[in-house]
C-alpha positions as CSV (number, residue, x, y, z in Angstrom):
1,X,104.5,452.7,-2.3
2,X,106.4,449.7,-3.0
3,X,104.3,447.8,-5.4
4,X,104.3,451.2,-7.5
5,X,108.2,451.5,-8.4
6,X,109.9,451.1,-11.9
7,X,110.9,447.6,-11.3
8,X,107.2,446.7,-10.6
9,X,106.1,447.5,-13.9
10,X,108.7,446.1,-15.7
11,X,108.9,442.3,-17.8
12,X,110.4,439.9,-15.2
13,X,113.0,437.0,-16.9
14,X,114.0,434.0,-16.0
15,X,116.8,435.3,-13.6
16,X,114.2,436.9,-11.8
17,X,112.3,433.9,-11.3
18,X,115.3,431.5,-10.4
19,X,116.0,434.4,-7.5
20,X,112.6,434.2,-6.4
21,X,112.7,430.3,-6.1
22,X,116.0,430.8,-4.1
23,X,114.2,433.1,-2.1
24,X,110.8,431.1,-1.2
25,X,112.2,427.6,-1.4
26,X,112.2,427.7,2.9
27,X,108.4,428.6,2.6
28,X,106.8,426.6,-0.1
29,X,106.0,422.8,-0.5
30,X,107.6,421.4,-3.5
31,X,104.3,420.0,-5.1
32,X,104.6,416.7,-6.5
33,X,103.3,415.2,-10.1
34,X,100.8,413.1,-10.7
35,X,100.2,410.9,-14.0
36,X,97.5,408.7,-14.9
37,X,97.6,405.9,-17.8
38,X,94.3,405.3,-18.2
39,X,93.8,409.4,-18.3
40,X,96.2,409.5,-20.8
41,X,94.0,407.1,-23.3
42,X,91.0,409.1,-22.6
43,X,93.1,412.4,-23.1
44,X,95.3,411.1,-26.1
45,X,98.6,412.7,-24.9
46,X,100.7,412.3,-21.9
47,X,99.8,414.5,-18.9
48,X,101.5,415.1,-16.0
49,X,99.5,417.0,-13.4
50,X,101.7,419.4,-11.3
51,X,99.6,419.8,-8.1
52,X,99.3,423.0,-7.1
53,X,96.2,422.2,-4.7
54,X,99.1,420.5,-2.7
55,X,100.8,424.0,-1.9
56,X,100.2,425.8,1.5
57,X,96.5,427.4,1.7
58,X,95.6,424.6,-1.4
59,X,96.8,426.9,-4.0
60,X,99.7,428.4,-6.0
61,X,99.3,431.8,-5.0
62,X,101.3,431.2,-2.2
63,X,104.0,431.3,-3.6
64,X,103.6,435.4,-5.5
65,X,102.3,436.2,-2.0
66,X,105.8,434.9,-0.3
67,X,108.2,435.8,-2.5
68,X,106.2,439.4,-2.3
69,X,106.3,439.9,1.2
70,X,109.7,438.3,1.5
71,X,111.0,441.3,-0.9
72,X,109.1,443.9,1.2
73,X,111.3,442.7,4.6
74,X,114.2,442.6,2.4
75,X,113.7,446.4,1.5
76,X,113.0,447.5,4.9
77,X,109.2,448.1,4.4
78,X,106.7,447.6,6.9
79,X,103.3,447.5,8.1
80,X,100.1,445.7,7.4
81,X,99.7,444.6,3.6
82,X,95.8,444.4,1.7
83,X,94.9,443.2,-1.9
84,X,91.8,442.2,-3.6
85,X,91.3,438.7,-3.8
86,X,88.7,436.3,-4.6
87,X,89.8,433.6,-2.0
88,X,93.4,432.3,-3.1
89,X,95.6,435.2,-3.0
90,X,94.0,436.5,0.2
91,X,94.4,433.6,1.9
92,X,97.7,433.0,0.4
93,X,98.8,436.9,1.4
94,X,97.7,436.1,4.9
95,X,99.5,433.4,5.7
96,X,102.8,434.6,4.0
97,X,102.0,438.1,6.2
98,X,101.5,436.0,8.8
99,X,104.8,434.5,8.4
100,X,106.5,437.6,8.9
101,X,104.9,439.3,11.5
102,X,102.5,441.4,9.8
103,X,98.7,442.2,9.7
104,X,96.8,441.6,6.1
105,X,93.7,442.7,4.9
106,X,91.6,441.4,2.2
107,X,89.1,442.7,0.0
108,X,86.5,440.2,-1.5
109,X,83.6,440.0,-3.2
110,X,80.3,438.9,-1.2
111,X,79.9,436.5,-3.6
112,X,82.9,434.4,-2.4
113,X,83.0,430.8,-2.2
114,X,82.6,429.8,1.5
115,X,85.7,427.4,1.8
116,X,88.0,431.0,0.6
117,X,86.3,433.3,3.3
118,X,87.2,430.8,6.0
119,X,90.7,430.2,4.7
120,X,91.4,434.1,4.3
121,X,90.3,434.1,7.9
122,X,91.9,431.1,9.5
123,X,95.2,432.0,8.1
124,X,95.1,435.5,9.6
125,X,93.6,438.1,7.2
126,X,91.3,440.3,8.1
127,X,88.2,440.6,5.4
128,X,86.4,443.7,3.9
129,X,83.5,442.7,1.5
130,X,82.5,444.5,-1.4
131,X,80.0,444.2,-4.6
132,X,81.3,441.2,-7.1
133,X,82.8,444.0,-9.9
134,X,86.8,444.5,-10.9
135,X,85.9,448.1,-9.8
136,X,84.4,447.8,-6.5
137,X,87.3,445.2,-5.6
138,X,89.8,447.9,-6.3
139,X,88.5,450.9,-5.0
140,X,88.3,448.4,-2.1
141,X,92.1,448.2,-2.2
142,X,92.4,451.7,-2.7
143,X,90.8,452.8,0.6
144,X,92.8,450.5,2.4
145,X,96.4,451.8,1.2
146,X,94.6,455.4,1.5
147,X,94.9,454.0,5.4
148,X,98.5,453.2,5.3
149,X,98.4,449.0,3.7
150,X,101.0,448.2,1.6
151,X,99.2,446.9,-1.3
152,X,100.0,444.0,-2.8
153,X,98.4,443.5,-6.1
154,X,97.0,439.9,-6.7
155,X,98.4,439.0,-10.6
156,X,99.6,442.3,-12.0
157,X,103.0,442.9,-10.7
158,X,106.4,441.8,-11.1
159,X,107.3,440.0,-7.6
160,X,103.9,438.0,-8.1
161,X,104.7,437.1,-11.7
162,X,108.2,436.1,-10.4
163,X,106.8,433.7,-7.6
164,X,104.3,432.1,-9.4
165,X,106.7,431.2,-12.1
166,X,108.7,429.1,-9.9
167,X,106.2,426.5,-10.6
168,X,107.3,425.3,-13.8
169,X,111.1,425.3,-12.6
170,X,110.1,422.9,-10.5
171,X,108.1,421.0,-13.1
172,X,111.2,421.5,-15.6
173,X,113.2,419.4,-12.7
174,X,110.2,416.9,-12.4
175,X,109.5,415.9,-15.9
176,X,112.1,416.8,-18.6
177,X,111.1,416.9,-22.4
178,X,107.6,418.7,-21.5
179,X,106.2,419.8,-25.2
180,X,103.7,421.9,-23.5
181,X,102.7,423.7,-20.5
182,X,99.4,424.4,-19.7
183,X,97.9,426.5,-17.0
184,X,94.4,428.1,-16.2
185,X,94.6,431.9,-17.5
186,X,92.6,434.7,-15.0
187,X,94.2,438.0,-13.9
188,X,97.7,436.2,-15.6
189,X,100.3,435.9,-13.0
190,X,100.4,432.1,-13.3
191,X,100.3,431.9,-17.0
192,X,102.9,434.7,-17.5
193,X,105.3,433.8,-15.1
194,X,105.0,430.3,-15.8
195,X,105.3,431.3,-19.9
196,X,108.7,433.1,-18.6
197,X,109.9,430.3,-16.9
198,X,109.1,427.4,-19.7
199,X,110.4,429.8,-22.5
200,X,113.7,430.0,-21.2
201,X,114.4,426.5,-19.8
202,X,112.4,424.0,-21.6
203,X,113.7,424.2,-25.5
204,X,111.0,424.5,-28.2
205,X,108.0,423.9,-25.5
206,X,104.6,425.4,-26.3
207,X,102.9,427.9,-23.7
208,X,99.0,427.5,-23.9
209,X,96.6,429.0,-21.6
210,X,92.7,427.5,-20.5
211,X,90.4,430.1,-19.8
212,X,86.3,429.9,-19.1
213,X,84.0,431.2,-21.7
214,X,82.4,433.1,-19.4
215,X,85.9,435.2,-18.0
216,X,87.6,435.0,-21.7
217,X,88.5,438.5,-21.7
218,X,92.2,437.4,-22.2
219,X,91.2,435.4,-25.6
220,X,89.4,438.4,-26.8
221,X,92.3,440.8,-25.9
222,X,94.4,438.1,-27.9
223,X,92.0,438.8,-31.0
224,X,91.5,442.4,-30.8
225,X,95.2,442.7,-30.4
226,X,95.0,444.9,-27.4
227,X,94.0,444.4,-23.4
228,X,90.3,444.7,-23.3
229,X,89.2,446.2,-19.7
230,X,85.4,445.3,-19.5
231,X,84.3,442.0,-20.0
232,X,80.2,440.5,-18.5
233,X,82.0,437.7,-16.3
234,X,80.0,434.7,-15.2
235,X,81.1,431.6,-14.5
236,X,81.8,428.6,-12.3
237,X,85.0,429.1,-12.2
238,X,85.8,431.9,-9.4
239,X,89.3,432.0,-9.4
240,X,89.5,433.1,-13.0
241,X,86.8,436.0,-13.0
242,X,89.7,439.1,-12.7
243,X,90.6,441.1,-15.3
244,X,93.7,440.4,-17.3
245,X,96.3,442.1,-16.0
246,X,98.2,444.9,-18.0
247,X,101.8,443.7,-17.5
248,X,100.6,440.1,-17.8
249,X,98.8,440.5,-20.5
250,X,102.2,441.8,-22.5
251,X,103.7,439.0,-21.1
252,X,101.1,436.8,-22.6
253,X,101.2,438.4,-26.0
254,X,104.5,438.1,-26.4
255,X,105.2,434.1,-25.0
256,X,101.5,432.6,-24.6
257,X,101.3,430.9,-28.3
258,X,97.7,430.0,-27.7
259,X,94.6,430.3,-25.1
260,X,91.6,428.2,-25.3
261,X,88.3,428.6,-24.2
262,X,85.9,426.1,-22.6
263,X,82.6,426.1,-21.1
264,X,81.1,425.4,-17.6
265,X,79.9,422.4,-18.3
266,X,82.9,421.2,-20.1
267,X,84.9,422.3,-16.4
268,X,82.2,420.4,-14.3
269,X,83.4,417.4,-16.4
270,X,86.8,417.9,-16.2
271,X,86.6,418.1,-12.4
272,X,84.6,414.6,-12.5
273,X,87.0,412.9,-14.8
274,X,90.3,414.1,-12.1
275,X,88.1,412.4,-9.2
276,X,87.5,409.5,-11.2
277,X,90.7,408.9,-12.0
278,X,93.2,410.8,-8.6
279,X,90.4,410.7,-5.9
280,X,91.5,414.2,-6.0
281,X,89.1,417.4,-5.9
282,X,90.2,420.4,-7.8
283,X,88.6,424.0,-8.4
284,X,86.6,425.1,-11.9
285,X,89.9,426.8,-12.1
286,X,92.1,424.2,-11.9
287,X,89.9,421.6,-14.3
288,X,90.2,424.3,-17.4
289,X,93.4,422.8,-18.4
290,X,91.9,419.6,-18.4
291,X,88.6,420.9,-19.9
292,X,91.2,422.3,-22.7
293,X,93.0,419.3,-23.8
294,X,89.1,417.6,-24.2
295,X,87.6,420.5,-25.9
296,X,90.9,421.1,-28.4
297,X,92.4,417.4,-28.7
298,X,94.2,418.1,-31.8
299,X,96.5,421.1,-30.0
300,X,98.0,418.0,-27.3
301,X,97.8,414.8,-29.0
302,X,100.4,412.8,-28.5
303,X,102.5,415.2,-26.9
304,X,104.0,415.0,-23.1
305,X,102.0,417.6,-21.4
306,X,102.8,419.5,-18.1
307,X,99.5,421.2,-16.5
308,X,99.3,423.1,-13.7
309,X,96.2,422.5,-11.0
310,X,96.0,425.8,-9.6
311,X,94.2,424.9,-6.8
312,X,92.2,422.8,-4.7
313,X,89.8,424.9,-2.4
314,X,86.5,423.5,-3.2
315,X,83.2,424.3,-1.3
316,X,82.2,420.7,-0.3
317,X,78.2,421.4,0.3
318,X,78.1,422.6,-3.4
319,X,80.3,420.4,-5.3
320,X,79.0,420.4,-9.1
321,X,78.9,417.4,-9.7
């Protein structure tokens, strides 16, 4: 299978990335930047919000799915594709599949947030539920390649990495003399490809990842100084409950120079504070990073700060707040 060859499993750079943007620039929405004065008082640094909710299917997997399936046509591989996916990716994967004239099929958990299911399904992909465990989302995965699927693994492989670090060479374009980029941390395809990216074109910039309390498996990895492969998930914050991925996470230990933890409560105030203040609705996932620069002020103050809102597909008949 495709998604199981050498170059899969090997570190991406930053010419990798800049191909992949080449490659997906027809597909993608260039998201734009948002900045807030009064949020920037309140924060005590300088943010700029790079709006990934603003991508096709409201999130940045789109653009790891795409440049994924764009590499498979190149390569002369066909037939349906299938993943495991919480909401983003498998909606993300369907469109891109979509795009290209191919079937996709999604494993989710049954514990899904509403808005995902429909957006997996109204994009094209067709869904196969399982119990809300890492295991039961791959063995998921596994039966559906054991039926011919191309798999397409959400966070842990290099095309993904590669797509979803074309993020920050767009925000590199946007916004020059970042000090930081921040970015939510779950299975690690945004943070490492993003860490990539910002290492290589953005001199002397810090990487720092947000992750919830209650999916910190990363941070503890981090601290244990080795990828930790069982961690008792539970929070708000649905896009970030994978497991750390095992290429990302030597991505991360190698680039990331810090990942902060923050609480569900702190994330349902972060996602209050970006309404306030954008009249713009955001994930748990997305409000981390801004749940991060509140919980840990003295890692941003007065620097120019570039975070990444992963995404923007929020269940509206249970907002949090």
């Amino acid at each position: 299978m495709p998604m199981k060859d050498i170059a899969a499993e090997q570190i991406p750079d930053i010419a990798d990335i800049l191909a992949a943007e080449q490659r997906i620039r027809p597909m993608i929405r260039t998201t734009p930047i948002l900045a807030d004065t009064q949020f920037n008082k309140i924060l005590g640094c300088e943010l700029w919000l790079k709006c990934e909710n603003l991508q096709r299917t409201g999130s940045f997997k789109f653009r790891g799915a795409s440049n994924a399936i764009a590499l498979l046509d190149e390569n002369g591989i066909n037939g349906d594709v299938a993943t495991h996916s919480s909401g983003n990716h498998g909606a993300a994967l369907a469109l891109a599949a979509s795009n290209h004239n191919r079937g996709s099929w999604i494993v989710m958990p049954d514990n899904s947030v509403k808005a995902k299911v429909e957006a997996v399904r109204r994009n094209g992909g067709e869904i196969v539920f399982c119990q809300p465990f890492q295991q039961d989302r791959e063995k998921g995965l596994a039966g559906l390649v054991a039926k011919g699927c191309v798999p397409i693994p959400p966070y842990d492989h290099a095309d993904i990495i590669c797509g979803q670090g074309t993020a920050v060479i767009e925000l590199s374009k946007q916004c020059r003399g970042l000090d930081i980029i921040l970015t939510p941390v779950g299975g690690g395809g945004l943070i490492s490809g993003s860490a990539i990216g910002a290492k290589a074109l953005i001199p002397g910039v810090t990487v720092i990842g947000a992750e919830p309390e209650g999916a910190a498996d990363t941070a503890m990895s981090l601290r244990w100084g080795k990828r930790v492969d069982q961690f008792p998930v539970d929070t708000i914050a649905d896009g970030l409950r994978a497991m750390v991925g095992v290429l990302n996470f030597k991505i991360i230990r190698d680039k990331v120079n810090k990942v902060i933890t923050v609480s569900d409560v702190e994330i349902v105030d972060a996602m209050a504070l970006v309404w306030q203040h954008f009249r713009m609705l955001i994930e748990p996932s997305s409000a981390t990073v801004i749940a991060a620069i509140l919980a840990s002020p003295e890692d941003f103050s007065g620097s120019r700060v570039g975070a990444i809102i992963s995404g923007g597909n929020v269940d509206l008949e249970r907002l949090p707040f």
